[in-house]
C-alpha angles and dihedrals in degrees: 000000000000114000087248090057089052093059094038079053088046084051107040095050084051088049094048093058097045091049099138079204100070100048084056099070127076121252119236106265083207100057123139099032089159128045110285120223138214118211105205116187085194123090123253112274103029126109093268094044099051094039085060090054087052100052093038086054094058098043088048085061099036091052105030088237128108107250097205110206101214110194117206111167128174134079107049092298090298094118091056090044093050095048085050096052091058090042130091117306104193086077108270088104112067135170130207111229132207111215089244089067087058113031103016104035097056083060108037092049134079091203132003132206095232139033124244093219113032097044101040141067110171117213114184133332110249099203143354124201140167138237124248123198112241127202123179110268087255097043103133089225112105089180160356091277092058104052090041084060097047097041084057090039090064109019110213087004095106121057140195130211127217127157097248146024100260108012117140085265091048092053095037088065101045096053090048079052090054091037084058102036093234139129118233128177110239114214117201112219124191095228144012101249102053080049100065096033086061084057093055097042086055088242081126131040086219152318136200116254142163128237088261099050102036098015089087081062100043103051081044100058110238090100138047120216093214101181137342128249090229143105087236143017110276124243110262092022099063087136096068113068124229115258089268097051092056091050104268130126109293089222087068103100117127125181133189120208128160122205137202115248140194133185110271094234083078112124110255096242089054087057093045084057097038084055105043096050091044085061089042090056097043090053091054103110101226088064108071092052090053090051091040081063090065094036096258123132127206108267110196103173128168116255090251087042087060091049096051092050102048089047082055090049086051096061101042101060093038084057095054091040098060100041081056089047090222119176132172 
């Protein structure tokens, strides 16, 4: 896929979902009239996972139909995708998506196994959250500042650890690298946990992390949150400073966010619905305190609000991507 198709693919995904056209028309009162299912490319217990279940939970009960969360992890979310494209496509298959499968992947690869455009219709983002950047409790580093300084002190001494080659933690740290003008070694862990263990045991110098994968080490003292990937200081965490208070670039700011997908042959009134009780589940109160568990906040954009974001996302990491000259 050209670079120009990519952003026609960036543009027409943001277009779709802001089709007035669309909102205009009544959803069937009679959809689902079969159990829905949720494809998730992320493993059971961590925070997508369990924000699917929650949501599920509430549209089971919202429509009288079992919502059956299918988790089908591995290879950077193609198996699930794959697995999606040959589901239903009246909406009751849908696929939880990560923002680099939209806005990374159609950049990093020469060639992907699905289409931006023809196999998704995203509906809403579930969460967004930010990335904090995580030392081990005795890291000598007290702020941004001091690991910047070091980094350039001792170019591709430092490293960084993530669970993949183009993830958003991946790309978060190679465009605080650019922003820095350093050279960091990047270290590719299996699994999460073993990733962020290897932070706390100084095995690495840092890593990015949200509140729900590094936070357990954290509160328990083996890791350091030493900034926050974000514009501003996030709520419950007003004592950690964003990356530009502690004296690091102000453009590094990485989010992570994941959205729920159809295929795009889904009648319109079917998407109206799908949308609307998405919102009407989101709003519900006890549903903040149970993402805040896993360090997401609620994210309501406009749908011309989501477009432009995931336009900006697009660009971002195509940015970083390039300037890394990443290909896979």
């Amino acid at each position: 896929m050209s670079l120009l198709n990519r952003r026609h693919a960036v543009l027409a995904l943001g277009a779709f979902a802001a089709n007035p056209v669309l909102h205009s028309q009544a959803a069937n009162p009679t959809w689902p009239s079969k159990p829905v299912r949720i494809i998730n490319p992320f493993p059971v217990g961590g925070g997508p996972d369990g924000t699917a279940r929650i949501v599920g939970e509430k549209l089971a009960r919202m429509w009288n139909q079992a919502v059956v969360i299918e988790n089908r992890p591995g290879g950077n979310g193609f198996i699930a995708i794959d697995a999606f494209k040959r589901g239903a496509q009246d909406g009751t298959d849908m696929v939880l998506l990560d923002n680099v499968h939209l806005a990374a992947y159609p950049h990093l690869f020469r060639k992907l196994p699905y289409d931006p455009v023809r196999d998704f219709l995203v509906l809403a983002p579930l969460f967004r959250t930010f990335f904090f950047v995580c030392v081990p409790n005795h890291s000598p580093y007290r702020s941004m500042a001091d690991l910047i300084a070091d980094a350039q002190a001792r170019p591709g001494q430092l490293n960084y650890g993530s669970w993949s080659i183009g993830n958003a933690v991946h790309l978060g740290s190679l465009q605080l690298a650019a922003l820095t003008r350093t050279r960091m070694e990047h270290i590719v862990f299996k699994e999460t946990g073993q990733l962020y263990q290897s932070v706390a045991n100084g095995d690495l110098d840092f890593a990015l992390g949200s509140s729900g994968t590094a936070g357990p080490l954290a509160r328990a003292g083996k890791l350091r949150f030493l900034a926050v990937m974000a514009p501003q200081r996030l709520q419950g965490f007003e004592d950690i400073p964003t990356v530009a208070e502690s004296g690091g670039p102000a453009q590094a700011i990485v989010t992570g966010w994941n959205a729920l997908a159809v295929s795009p042959h889904t009648p319109p009134s079917t998407v109206v619905q799908l949308r609307r009780d998405l919102a009407t589940a989101l709003r519900e109160p006890d549903i903040q305190p149970k993402f805040q568990t896993f360090g997401y906040e609620h994210y309501f954009p406009t749908a011309a609000e989501f477009q432009q974001f995931i336009r900006a996302e697009s660009r971002r990491f195509g940015s970083v991507i390039a300037a890394a000259d990443i290909q896979l």
